[in-house]
N, C-alpha and C positions, 0 to 999 in steps of 0.2 A: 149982323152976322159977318160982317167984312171984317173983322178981327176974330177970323174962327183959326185954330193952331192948326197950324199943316203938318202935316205925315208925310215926310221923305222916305218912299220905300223902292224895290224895285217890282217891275214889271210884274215881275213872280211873285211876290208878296204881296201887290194888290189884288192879283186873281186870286189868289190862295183867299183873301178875304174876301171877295166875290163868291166865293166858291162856299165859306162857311155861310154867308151872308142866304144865301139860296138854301141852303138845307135846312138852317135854321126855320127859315120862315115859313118853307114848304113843308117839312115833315116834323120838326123838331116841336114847332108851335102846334099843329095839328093834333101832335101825339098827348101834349100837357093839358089842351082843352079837351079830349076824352078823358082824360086821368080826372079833371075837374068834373066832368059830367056823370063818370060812375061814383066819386064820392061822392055828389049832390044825393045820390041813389041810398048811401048807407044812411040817411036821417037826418038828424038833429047838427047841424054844421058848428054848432059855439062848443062842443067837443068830437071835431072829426078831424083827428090826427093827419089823415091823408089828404082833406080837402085843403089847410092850411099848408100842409108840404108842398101842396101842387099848386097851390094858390104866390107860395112862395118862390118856388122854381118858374111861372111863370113871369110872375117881376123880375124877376133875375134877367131871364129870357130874355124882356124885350128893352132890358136896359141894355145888353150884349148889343142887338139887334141895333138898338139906336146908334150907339158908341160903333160900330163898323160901318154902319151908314154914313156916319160923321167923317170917319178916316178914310173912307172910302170919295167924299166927296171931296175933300181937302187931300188929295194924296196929289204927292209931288214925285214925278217920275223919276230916279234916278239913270241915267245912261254911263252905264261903262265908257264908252266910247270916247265921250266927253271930257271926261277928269283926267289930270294930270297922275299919269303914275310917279314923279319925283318927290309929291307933299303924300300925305297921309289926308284920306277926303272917305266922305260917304259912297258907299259899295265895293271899298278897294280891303284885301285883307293884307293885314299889317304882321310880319315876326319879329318880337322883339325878346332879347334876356334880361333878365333881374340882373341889375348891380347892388351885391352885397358884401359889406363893407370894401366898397372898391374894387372888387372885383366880379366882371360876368360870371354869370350863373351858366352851367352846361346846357340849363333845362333852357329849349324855345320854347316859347308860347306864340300861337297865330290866334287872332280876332279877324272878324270881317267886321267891319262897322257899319249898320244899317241903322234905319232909324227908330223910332220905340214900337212900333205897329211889328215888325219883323225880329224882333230880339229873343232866342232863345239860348241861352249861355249854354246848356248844357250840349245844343250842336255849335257852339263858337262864334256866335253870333251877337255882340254887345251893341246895347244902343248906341247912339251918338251922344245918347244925352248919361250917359254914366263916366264917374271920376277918369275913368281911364281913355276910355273913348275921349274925353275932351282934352284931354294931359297930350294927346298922338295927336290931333285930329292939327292941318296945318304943319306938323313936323315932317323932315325929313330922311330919307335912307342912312345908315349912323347917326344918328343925332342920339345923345345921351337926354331924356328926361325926366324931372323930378312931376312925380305925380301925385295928387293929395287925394286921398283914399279915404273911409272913413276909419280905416284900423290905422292909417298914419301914413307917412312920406313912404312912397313906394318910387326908386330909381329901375330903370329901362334904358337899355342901347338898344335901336331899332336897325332891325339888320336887315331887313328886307320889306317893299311896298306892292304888292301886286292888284 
């Protein structure tokens, strides 16, 4: 297991997994194994729609369970404090514009760059381990760069690293 992947996250994003890691186990799994035990009740189980659902949602469950366990053990703290704000690094959020055809875009975009356990795009949050994330990550305040995307060559001027 000394080659298990580690999970760079912050502070706050391990408890958060802590936090689901607990509910889960405490209530979530408690609730699935009654949902299993009143199916067992309606009969004949090789056609009981709801036994297999629950039976299903339970594997689900404790594959979840194991996979937070795992991140949870292998989690690498990140400290603000620590990182250089001059490079683009993990926990720092980055604004940069789209260079098209040569010229910057009006529109900023900001990311914070965490690691894959914490990534939620939709509050601005990109892993480290995605095209763009790794295109910033080591670059600096202005720096122009070309990013490989899976829709194709994506250009950035990075205007600010906080």
């Amino acid at each position: 297991m000394a080659n298990e992947k580690q999970y760079p996250m912050t502070a706050e994003g391990k408890r958060k997994l802590e936090e689901e890691l607990v509910k889960l186990e405490t209530e979530t799994r408690k609730e699935i194994v009654e949902r299993i035990k009143i199916a067992r009740d309606f009969g004949d189980l090789s056609e009981n729609a709801e036994y297999d659902s629950a039976k299903e949602e339970q594997a689900f469950l404790e594959g979840r369970i194991s996979t937070l366990k795992s991140m949870i053990r292998n989690a690498v703290i990140i400290s603000e404090d620590e990182t250089d704000n001059s490079v683009v690094s993990l926990g720092k959020t980055v604004t940069f514009v789209e260079i098209i055809n040569g010229k910057p875009s009006t529109e900023e975009e900001s990311y914070t760059i965490v690691g894959s356990a914490e990534a939620d795009p939709m509050e601005f949050r990109i892993s480290n381990e995605s095209p763009i994330a790794k295109g910033l990550l080591g670059r600096g305040e202005g720096e122009e760069v070309a990013i490989q995307t899976p829709g194709g060559e994506m250009k950035v001027k990075i205007l600010s690293i906080k």
